[in-house]
N, C-alpha and C positions, 0 to 999 in steps of 0.2 A: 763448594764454590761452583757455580753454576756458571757455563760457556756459552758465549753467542756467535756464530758463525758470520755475524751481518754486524754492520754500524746500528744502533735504534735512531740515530738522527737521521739518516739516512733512509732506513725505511719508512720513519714517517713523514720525510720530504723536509726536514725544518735542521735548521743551524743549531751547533751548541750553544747559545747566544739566546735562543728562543724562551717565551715567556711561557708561564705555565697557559694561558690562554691560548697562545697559539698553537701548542701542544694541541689540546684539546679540539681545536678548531679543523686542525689539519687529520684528527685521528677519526673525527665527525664525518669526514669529506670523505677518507677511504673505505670509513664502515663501510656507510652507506652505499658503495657499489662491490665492496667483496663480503658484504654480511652472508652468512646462512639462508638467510632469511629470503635473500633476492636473487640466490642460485639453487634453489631446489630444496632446501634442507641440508646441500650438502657444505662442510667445512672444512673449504679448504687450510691449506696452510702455508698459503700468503695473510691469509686474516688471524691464525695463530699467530705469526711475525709480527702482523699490526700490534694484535693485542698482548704481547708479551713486552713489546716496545711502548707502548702506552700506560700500561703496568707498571712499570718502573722509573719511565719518567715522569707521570702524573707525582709522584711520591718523593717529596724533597731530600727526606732521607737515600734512599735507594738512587736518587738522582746524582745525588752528590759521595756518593760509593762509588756507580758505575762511572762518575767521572774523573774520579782516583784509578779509575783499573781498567778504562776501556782499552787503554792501547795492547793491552796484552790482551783483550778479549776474554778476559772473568769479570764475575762481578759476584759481588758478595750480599746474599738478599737481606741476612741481618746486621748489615751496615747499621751505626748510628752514631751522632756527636756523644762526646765522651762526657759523664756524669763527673763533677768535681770530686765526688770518691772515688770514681774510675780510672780518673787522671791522675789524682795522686797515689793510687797504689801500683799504677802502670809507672810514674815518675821513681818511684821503688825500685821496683824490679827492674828498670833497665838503666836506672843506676848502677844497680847492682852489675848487669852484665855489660854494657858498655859507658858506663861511667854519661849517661845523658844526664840534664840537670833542670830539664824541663821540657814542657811538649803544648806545642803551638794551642790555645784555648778553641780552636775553630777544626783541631783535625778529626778523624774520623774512627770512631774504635773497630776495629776487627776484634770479635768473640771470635773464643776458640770454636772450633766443629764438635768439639765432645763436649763440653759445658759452658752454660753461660759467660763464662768470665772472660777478660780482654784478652788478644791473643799476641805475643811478643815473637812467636815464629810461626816460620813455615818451612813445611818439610821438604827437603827438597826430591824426594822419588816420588810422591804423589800430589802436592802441592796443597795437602791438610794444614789449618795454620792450630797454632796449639797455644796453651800456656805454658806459666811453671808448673803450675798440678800436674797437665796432663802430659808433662816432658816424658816422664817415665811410663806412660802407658802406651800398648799397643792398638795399633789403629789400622785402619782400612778403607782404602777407598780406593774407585776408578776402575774396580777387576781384581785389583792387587791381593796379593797374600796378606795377612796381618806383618808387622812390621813396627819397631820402635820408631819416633820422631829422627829423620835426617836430618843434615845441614846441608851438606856438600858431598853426592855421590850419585852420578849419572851410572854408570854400571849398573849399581846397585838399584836406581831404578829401572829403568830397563830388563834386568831378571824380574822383578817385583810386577809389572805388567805381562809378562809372558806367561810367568805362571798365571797369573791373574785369568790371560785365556783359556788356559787349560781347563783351567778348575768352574770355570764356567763351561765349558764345552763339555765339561764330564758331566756336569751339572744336569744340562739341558738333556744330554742322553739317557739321563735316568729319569727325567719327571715325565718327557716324552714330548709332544708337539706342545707348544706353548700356547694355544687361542686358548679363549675363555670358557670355552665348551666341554675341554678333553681336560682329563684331571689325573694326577699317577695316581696309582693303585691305593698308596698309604693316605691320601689324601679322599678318595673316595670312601676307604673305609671307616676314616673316620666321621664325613658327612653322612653314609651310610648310619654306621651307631647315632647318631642327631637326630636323624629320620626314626630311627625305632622308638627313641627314647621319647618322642613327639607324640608321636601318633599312640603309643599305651596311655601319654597323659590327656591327649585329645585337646596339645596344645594347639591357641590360635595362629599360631605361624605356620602351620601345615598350608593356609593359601600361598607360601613362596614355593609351591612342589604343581603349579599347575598355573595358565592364564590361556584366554580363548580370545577369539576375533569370529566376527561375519562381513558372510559377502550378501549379493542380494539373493542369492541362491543358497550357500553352503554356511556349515559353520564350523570353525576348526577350534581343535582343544588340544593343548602343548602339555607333555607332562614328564617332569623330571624322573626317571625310577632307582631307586633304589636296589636296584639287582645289579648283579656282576652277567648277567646273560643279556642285558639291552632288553629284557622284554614284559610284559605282562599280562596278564590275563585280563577280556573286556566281555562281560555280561551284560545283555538287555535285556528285563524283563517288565512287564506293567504289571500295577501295582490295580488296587482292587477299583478307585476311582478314573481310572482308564488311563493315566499318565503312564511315561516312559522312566524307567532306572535303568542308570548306567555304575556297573561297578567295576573296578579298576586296582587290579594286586597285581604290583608288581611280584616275580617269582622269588623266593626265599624272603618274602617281606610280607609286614604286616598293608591291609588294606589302606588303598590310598584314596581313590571315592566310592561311594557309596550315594547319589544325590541322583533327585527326584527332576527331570527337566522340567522350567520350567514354560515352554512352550513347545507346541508338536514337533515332531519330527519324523520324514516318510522312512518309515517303517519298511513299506517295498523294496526300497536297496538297502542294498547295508551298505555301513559305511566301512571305509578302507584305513588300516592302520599304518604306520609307515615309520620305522626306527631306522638311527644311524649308528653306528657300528663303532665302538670304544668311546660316545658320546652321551651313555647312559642318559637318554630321552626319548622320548615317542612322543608321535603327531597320530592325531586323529580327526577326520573328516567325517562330517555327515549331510545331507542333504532336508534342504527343508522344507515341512510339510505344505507352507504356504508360501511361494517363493515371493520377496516382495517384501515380508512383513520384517520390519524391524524389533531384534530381542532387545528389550532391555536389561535382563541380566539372563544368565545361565543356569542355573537350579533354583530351585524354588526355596522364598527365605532368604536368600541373596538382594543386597541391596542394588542402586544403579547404576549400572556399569560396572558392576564390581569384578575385578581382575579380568578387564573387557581390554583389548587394546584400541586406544581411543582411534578413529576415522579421520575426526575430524577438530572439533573443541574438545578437549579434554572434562571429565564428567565434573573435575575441581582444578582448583589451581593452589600451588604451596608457597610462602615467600616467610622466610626468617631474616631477620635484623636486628643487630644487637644495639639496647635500649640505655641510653645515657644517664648517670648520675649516680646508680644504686650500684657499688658494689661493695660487701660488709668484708671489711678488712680484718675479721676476727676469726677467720674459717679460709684454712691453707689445707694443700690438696694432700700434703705429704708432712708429716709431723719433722718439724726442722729446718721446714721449706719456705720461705716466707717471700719468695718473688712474684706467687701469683697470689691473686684472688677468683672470688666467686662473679659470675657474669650473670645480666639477667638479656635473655633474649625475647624477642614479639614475635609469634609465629601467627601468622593470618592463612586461613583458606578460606578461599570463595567458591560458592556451590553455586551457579547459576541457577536462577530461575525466569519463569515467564514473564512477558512486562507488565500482564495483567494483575500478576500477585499481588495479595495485603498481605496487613498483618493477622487477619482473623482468617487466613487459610494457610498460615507456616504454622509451626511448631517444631520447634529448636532447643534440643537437650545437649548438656555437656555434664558426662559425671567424669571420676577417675579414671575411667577405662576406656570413651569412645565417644563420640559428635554422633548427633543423626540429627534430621531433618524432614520432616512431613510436608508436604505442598498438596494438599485435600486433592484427591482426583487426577492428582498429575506424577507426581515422584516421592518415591521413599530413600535415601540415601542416607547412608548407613558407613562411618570407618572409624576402626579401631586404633588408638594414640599405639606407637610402638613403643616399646622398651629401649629405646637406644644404649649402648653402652662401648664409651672411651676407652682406647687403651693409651695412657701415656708414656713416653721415651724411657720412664725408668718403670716400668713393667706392672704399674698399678691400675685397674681397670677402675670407674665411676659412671655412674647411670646418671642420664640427663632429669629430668625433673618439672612436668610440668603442675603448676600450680592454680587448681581450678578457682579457687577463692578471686584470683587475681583474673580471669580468664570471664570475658562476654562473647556475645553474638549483636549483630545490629544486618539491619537491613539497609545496603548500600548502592553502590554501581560501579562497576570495573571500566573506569573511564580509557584504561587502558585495548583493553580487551572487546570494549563497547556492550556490555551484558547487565542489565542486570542482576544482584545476587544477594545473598544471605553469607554475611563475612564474620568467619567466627573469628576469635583475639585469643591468642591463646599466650599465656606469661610463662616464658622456658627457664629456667634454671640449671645452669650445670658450670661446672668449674673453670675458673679461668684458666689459660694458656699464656706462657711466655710466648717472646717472638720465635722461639725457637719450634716451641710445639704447634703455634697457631694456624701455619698450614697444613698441620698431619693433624690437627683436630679438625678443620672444616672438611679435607679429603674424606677422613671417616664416618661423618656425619652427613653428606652428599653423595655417598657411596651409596649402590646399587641396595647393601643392606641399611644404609644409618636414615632411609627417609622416616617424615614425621611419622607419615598414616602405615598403619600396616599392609591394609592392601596393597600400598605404591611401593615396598619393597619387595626389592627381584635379584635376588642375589646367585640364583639359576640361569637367569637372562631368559624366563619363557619370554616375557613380551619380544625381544629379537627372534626368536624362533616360532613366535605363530606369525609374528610378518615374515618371514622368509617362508614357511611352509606354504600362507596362504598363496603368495609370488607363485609360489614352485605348483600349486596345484590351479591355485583361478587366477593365475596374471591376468589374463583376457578382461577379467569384469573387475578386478583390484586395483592395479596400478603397475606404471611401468616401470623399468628395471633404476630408472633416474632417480624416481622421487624415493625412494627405498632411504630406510634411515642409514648411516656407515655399520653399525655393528650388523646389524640386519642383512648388511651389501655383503660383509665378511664373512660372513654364515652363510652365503646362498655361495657364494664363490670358493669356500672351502668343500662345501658340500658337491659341488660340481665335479671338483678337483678328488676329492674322495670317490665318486662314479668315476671317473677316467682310470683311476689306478686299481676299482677292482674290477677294471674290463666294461663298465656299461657306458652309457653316450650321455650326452645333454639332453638328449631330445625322449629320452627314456625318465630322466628326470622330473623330466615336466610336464608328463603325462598326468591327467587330471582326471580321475573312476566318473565325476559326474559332468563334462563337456557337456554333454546331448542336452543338461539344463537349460545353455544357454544358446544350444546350435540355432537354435531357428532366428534369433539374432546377429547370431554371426553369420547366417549362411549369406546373406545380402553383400559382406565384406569377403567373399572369397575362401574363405575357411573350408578346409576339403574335409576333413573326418574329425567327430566328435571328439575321439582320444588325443586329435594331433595336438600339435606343438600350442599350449592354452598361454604362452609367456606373450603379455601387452605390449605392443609395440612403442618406439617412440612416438609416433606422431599419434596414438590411442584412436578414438574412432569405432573399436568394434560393439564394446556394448560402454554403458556410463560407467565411469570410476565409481566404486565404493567409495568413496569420500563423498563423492558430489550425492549420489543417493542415499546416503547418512544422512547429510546435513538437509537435503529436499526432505525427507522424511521427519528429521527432527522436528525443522519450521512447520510442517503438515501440523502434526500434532500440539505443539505449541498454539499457534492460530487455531487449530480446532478449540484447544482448552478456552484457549482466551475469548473464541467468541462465546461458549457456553458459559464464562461468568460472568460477561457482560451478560450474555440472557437472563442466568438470575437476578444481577443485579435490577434488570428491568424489571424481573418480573416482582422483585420485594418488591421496589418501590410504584410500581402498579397496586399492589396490595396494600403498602403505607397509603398511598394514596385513595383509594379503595375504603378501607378500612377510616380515616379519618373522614371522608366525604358522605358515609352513616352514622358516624358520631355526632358530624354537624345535625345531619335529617332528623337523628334522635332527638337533641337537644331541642330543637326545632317544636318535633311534634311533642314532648315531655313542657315544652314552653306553653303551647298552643291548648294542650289540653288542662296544666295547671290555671292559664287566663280563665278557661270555660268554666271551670270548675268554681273561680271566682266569684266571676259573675251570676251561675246559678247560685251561687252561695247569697251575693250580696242584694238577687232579686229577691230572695225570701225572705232574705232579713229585712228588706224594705217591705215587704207585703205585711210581714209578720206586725212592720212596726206602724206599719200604716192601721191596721186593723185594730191594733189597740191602743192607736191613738184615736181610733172613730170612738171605741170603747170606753174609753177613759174623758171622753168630750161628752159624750151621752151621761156618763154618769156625776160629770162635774156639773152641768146645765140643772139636771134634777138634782142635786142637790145645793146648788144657788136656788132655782125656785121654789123648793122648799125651805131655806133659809129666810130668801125674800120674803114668803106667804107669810111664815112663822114671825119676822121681828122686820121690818121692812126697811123701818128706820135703824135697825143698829143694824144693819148686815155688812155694812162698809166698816164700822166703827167694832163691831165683834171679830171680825178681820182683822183689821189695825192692831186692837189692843192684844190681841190671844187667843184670837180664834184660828187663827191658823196650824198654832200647835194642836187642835182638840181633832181641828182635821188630818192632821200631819200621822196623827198618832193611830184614828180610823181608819183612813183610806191612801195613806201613803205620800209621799212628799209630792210627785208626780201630781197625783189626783187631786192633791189641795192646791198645788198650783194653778193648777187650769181652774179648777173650784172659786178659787178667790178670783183670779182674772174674770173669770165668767160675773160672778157675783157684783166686782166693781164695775163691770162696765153695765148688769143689768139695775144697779142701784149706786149711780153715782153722785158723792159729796154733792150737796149743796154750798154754791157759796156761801162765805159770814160776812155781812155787813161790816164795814170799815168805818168808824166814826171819825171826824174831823177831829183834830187838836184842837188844843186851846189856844188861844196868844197871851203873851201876856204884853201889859203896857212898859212902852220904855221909861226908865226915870230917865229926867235932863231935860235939854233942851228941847229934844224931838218930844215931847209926851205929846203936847198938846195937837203939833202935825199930826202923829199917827193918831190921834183919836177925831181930827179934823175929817181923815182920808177917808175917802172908800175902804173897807175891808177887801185887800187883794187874796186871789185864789190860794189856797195852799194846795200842794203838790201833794198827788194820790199817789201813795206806794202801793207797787206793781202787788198784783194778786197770784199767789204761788198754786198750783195744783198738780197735784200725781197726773204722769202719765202711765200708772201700772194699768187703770180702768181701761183704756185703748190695748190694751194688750199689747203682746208685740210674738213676737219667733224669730230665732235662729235657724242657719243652713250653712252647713261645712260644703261651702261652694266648692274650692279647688284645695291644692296643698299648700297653697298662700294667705286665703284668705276666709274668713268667718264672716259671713255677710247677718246682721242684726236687722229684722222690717217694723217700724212702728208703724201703724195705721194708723190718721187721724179723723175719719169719719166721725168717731163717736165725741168728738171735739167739736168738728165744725156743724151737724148735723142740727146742733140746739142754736146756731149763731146763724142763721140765715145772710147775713150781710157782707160776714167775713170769707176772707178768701186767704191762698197761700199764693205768698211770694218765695223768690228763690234767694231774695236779698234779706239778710236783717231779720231774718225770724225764727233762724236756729242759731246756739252755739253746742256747740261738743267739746269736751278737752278729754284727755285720753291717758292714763297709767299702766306700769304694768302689767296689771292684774286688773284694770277695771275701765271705767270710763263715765262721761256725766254729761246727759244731752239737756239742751233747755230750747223750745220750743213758745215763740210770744204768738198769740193769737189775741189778739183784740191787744186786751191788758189784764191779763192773765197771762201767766209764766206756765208753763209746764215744763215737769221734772221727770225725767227718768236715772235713778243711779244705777248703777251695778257695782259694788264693792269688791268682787271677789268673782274672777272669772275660773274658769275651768284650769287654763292654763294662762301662761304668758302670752303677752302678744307683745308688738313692737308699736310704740308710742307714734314715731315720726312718720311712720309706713301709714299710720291708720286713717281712715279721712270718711265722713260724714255728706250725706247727697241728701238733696230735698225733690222727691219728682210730685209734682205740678196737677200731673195729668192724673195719678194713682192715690194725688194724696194721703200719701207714705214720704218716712224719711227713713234710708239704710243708711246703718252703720256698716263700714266694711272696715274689719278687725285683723291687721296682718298678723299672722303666726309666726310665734319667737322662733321654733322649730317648723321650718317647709314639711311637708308630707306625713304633721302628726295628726291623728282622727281624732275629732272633735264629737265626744258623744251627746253630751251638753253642754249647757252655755256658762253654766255656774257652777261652783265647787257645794 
C-alpha cells in the first residue's frame, strides 16, 4: 500500500469533482513551468508530486481506489472493480466470516499484497491486506520482522517496527555506504567472478566495464576494475602503422582493453590516472593531439559514438510501446498459471542523419544479433540488440525476444526531435505481466541493465562517472556545476566528501594535469595558474561549453557533407547532361552522313540508269530502222501481231519496249477507209416520201487510233504521285490545221491498277490503255492535265501507299 504525504487534488490545483480533462489541462499548466526540461536537466520534486498525482488520477481505476482511501492517505495501486467471479467468491467468504449476503456491484476489489486474489483483511501491525489463502502465511512489510496476519494488536505492532529498525540498521552496517558506486565485499565478488567469466569467453557485454567523453581539449575514459586494490595497470605503446595502444589489467584480473586509438593523441604528456578508494573504478585523462578536432568514436572498429557520453543529441534515440490486439492466449509464463499472456511490443530507434541523405547513400541491415547503418562518407553506426532477461515474483527468469521476420527500417523524420533519420521497427516479444508484476517488469527492463541496445546499458553507471570526472578535471571548457545531470551531481559530491575525510581539499580535487591547454583562453578571464581551481562557474564565460562546440562541430561537418553531395549531384547531372547532348550531335552527324550517303548512292543510280537508257534508245532506233528497212509495211502490224514476243525474247522486255515505241511512231498505221452504209427503203406510207427526199447525210463514226506510236514516259515525281507524259506531236505534226484545246478533247477514267486516256483530234479518237500497273494507285486522287503550250497530256497517278518507289510503270 503505497502513502502520500499531500492531497493529489490539491497538488494539482483541481476539486474532487474535477473531469478527466481538467485533470489533464491543469497537469499541462504546471508541467510546463516545473519540467526538467526548463530548469536545467534538473528534477525536482515538486514535479515528482505533479507526476505521481497525475498518474493516478488520469487512471479511472486508481482514481477511484484513491478515492476510497484518501482520507487515511494510502492508496492502493492494484485497485480495481470486482469481476463477477471475484464478487461471488469474495460474497463466500465473507459470508462465511461475517455473515454478508451480498456486496454493492460498483465497489472496489482490494488484492491481497501476496497474491492476486481479493483481499478480505488487513493486518493490523503493518497494514498488509491479505486473503483466506494467505491468512496463514508470514509476511513482511514496512521494516518489520516477518510476522503472521493481525487483527487487533497495537503493541504487537509497534515491537514489529522497532525491530524492523534494527535489522535494517544492522543491515546497512554490513553492506556499507549505500550509493550506487560502493558495493559490499560479497557483492563485488561476485560481479568480479562475471567479469572473469566474460572476458575468457570474449563476451559482447564487456562494453558495460568502460564509457568515455571529450572536451575540446582532452579525453576522458572511465573504467570499472575488477580488483580488490582499486587499481590497474595502463600500457602505451604504437603499433607498427604509427597508431597508439592502450592496454588496461586491472590487478589480479584478466585484461580489460587492449584497443587501437582511433585518432591521435599527444604523446608528449602523459596522461594522468585517477582512482577512488572502495569504489573499484578508475578515470583516465589524455590530451589531444589536435586540440579542436572532434572523435567520433574511441578505438578503432568502433562504431559512432559508441559508449561516448553524448554532449549534446544523443547518437540514437529508443522508444518502446506495447502493440494492441495480438496476444496468443495458448502460452502461459508458468505451467498452471493462467492470468497472464504473451505481449507483443514496438521498439523503434532513430539514428539521425544529414538532410541531404537518400536512399542510394544508406544501407541499413538488421540480423539476429545487431542494427547498423552506413551513410557513404559520413557515419558508420553500429549496436548490438541485448539479451534482456525478466526475473518474475515467483522466481522464474524469461528472455525478451525480438523477432526480426516482423522487424523493418524506413526512412523518416523525428518531428519530435526536428532531425532527420533512418527508423528502424523492431517487433519485441516477451511475456505478459499481471497488474501485479507490471511495474517490476518495466522497472527492469528501463533499468541501467534491461536497455534495448547494448551499448546503452550501464549497469556500472560509467556514463555518470566520466561526467563527474570530466566536471572534476575541465569544468572550465565542460560545463557548470548546474547543468550536471543528478546522478552525476551525487558522484562529484560524495567524491568531495570522500577528499574532506581523508584530509585533502576541494580545490585539490579539481585540479586538472592539462589547464595550460586551455590557459591562453582563459587568461583574458582572470584565471591566475594553469593547475588552479579548472571548476566552470555559474555564469560560464571562460572558454565555450563542450556542448555548444559539439554541436557547432557537428553542424560543420554535416553542411560540409551536405554541400559535397549536392556537388556530386551537380556534377552527375552535368555529366547526364553532358553525355546526352553527344548522343543528340551523334545521332545528328550518323543522320547527316547516312543522307550523304543516300544521295551519292541515288546519283549513281540515276547516272547508271541514265546511260543505259541512252543505250537501250540507240539500240531500239536501229533496230526499228532495220525492221522498217527490212518490211516497212508490216513493222506496226509485226508488232501488233507477235512481234513483240520475238523481240521480248532477243533483247529483253525493256529493249522491245522502247523498240516498238520507236518502230510505231517511225512507221505509223495508216488510216482505213470507212464506207457508207446502205439505207434501206421504208415500207408504208413514207416509202414514196423517202424516196421523193434528198438523201440526207449519215453520221461518220469516230475513227479510233493507238496512242502507243506517240510514245509516252513515266516519273515517280514525289511520294504521292506518278506523273504519266504523252506527247502529241507525232499526232498533230501530219494535221497542219488542228490544234489542241483544253476543253472536250480528252477523257481519262481511272482503276486500281490501270487507267484509259482518249484523246479527239480532228475525228479521230486516240487510245492509250494501261491494264495493269505496277502498283495500286487511288482512283478519286487521280486527275488528267492537257498543256497547250507543250502539247502533252499528264497523267498524274496518286499512290495507294505514299512513299512507295515506283521503278516502273507496268507490272
Amino acid at each position: 500500500m503505497e502513502e502520500f504525504d499531500f492531497n493529489l487534488y490539491e497538488e494539482l490545483g483541481v476539486t474532487q469533482a474535477a473531469t478527466e480533462v481538467e485533470i489533464k489541462a491543469a497537469y499541462k499548466k504546471k508541467a510546463l513551468v516545473h519540467h526538467p526540461d526548463r530548469n536545467g536537466g534538473v528534477q525536482s520534486d515538486l514535479f515528482l508530486r505533479l507526476k505521481s498525482a497525475y498518474d493516478v488520477l488520469v487512471d479511472p481505476a486508481k482514481r477511484q481506489n484513491y478515492d476510497a482511501f484518501h482520507d487515511t492517505g494510502e492508496f492502493k495501486r492494484d485497485g480495481r472493480p470486482l469481476s463477477a467471479k471475484e464478487a461471488a467468491w469474495l460474497v463466500d467468504q465473507q459470508k462465511r466470516s461475517w455473515g454478508v449476503k451480498e456486496i454493492h456491484p460498483f465497489a472496489v476489489c482490494i488484492l491481497c499484497d501476496s497474491c492476486p486474489c481479493p483481499a478480505d483483511g488487513v493486518c493490523s501491525g503493518c497494514g498488509m491486506t491479505y486473503c483466506q489463502l494467505c491468512v496463514r502465511k508470514m509476511h513482511c512489510r514496512g521494516g518489520m520482522t516477518p510476522h503472521y496476519p493481525l487483527k487487533t494488536s497495537t503493541a504487537f505492532s509497534e515491537k514489529l517496527k522497532k525491530e524492523g529498525l534494527e535489522k535494517e540498521r544492522e543491515h546497512k552496517l554490513l553492506k556499507g555506504n549505500s550509493n550506487q558506486w560502493l558495493m559490499h565485499d560479497l557483492e563485488f565478488r561476485h560481479q568480479r567472478d562475471v567479469y572473469k567469466a566474460r572476458s575468457k569467453a570474449n563476451d559482447p557485454s564487456m562494453v558495460y566495464y568502460w564509457a568515455w567523453g571529450q572536451t575540446r581539449y582532452t579525453v576522458h575514459l572511465a573504467m570499472w576494475l575488477a580488483s580488490e586494490t582499486n587499481d590497474a595497470d595502463i600500457e602505451f605503446s604504437v603499433t607498427d602503422e604509427g597508431k597508439q595502444r592502450i592496454r588496461v589489467t586491472p590487478h589480479g584480473a584478466s585484461e580489460l582493453l587492449n584497443r587501437v586509438f582511433a585518432y591521435p593523441i599527444n604523446t608528449s604528456r602523459a596522461g594522468e590516472a585517477f582512482n577512488f578508494d572502495a569504489m573499484h573504478c578508475m578515470t583516465f585523462v589524455m590530451l589531444k593531439a589536435q586540440p579542436g578536432q572532434r572523435w567520433r568514436c574511441l578505438f578503432e572498429g568502433d562504431s559512432e559514438g559508441c559508449r561516448e557520453l553524448p554532449l549534446h543529441l544523443p547518437p540514437h534515440t529508443v522508444e518502446e510501446q506495447q502493440v494492441d490486439g495480438f496476444k496468443p492466449v495458448t502460452h502461459y509464463r508458468v505451467a498452471g498459471r493462467k492470468d497472464t499472456e504473451s505481449e507483443w511490443y514496438e521498439i523503434t530507434v532513430n539514428v539521425p542523419i544529414p538532410e541531404a541523405a537518400e536512399r542510394r547513400h544508406i544501407c541499413a541491415t538488421l540480423d539476429g544479433t545487431k542494427l547498423s547503418l552506413k551513410v557513404a562518407g559520413w557515419m558508420v553506426w553500429e549496436r548490438r540488440l541485448n539479451q534482456r532477461v525478466v526475473r518474475w515474483e515467483d522466481h522464474h527468469e524469461s528472455r525478451t525476444h525480438i523477432d526480426m521476420r516482423s522487424s523493418t527500417w524506413l526512412i523518416t523524420r523525428d518531428e519530435t526531435r526536428g532531425f532527420k533519420c533512418v527508423q528502424f521497427v523492431l517487433s519485441d516479444w516477451r511475456e505478459g505481466a499481471n497488474k501485479n508484476e507490471e511495474s517490476e517488469v518495466r522497472r527492469q527492463l528501463q533499468s541501467d541493465k534491461g536497455k534495448v541496445l547494448l551499448e546503452d546499458a550501464d549497469p556500472f553507471h560509467m556514463y555518470d562517472l566520466v561526467e563527474a570526472e570530466m566536471f572534476l578535471r575541465a569544468g572550465a571548457v565542460f560545463k557548470p556545476r548546474s547543468k550536471l545531470r543528478p546522478k552525476a551531481l551525487e558522484l562529484v559530491e560524495q567524491m568531495e566528501k570522500l577528499a574532506g575525510q581523508n584530509g585533502g581539499s576541494k580545490e585539490e580535487l579539481h585540479e586538472s594535469p592539462f589547464a595550460d591547454a586551455w590557459q591562453d583562453e582563459l587568461g583574458s578571464t582572470g584565471m591566475h595558474k594553469a593547475t588552479s581551481l579548472v571548476v566552470r562557474s555559474e555564469q560560464g564565460g571562460e572558454v565555450e561549453e563542450a556542448a555548444e562546440w559539439w554541436e557547432a562541430c557537428e553542424q560543420a561537418e554535416r553542411d560540409e557533407w551536405c554541400e559535397q553531395v549536392r556537388d556530386q549531384e551537380a556534377e552527375v547531372e552535368a555529366r547526364r547532361l553532358y553525355a546526352k547532348r553527344m548522343a543528340v550531335e551523334q545521332q545528328e552527324r550518323a543522320e547527316l552522313a547516312a543522307k550523304e550517303r543516300q544521295e551519292e548512292e541515288d546519283r549513281l543510280r540515276s547516272t547508271i540508269r541514265k546511260e543505259q537508257a541512252l543505250r537501250n534508245r540507240e539500240e531500239a532506233l536501229k533496230l526499228a530502222k532495220q525492221l522498217g528497212a527490212d518490211r516497212p509495211e508490216d513493222v506496226s502490224m509485226a508488232l501488233a501481231t507477235g512481234g513483240t514476243v520475238v523481240l521480248t525474247k532477243t533483247m529483253g522486255i525493256e529493249l522491245a519496249r522502247e523498240a516498238a515505241a520507236a518502230a510505231a511512231r517511225a512507221n505509223p498505221l495508216s488510216p482505213k477507209k470507212i464506207e457508207a452504209p446502205r439505207l434501206g427503203l421504208a415500207v408504208g406510207v413514207h416509202a414514196a416520201a423517202a424516196l421523193a427526199a434528198p438523201p440526207a447525210p449519215m453520221p461518220v463514226a469516230p475513227t479510233t487510233a493507238s496512242l502507243a506510236r506517240c510514245g509516252y514516259w513515266f516519273e515517280d515525281a514525289d511520294e504521292a504521285k506518278v506523273k504519266v507524259t504523252v506527247p502529241l506531236e507525232a499526232v498533230l505534226d501530219g494535221r497542219p490545221g488542228e490544234t489542241l484545246n483544253e476543253e472536250g478533247v480528252m477523257r481519262a477514267s481511272f482503276t486500281d491498277l490501270g487507267f484509259r486516256l482518249e484523246v479527239q483530234i480532228g475525228s479521230v479518237t486516240h487510245v492509250l490503255t494501261q491494264t495493269e500497273t505496277l502498283y495500286r494507285i487511288e482512283p478519286k486522287e487521280s486527275v488528267a492535265k492537257v498543256r497547250v503550250k507543250t502539247k502533252r497530256v499528264v497523267l498524274e497517278l496518286a499512290k495507294f501507299k505514299r512513299g512507295q518507289a515506283w521503278k516502273s510503270l507496268s507490272a
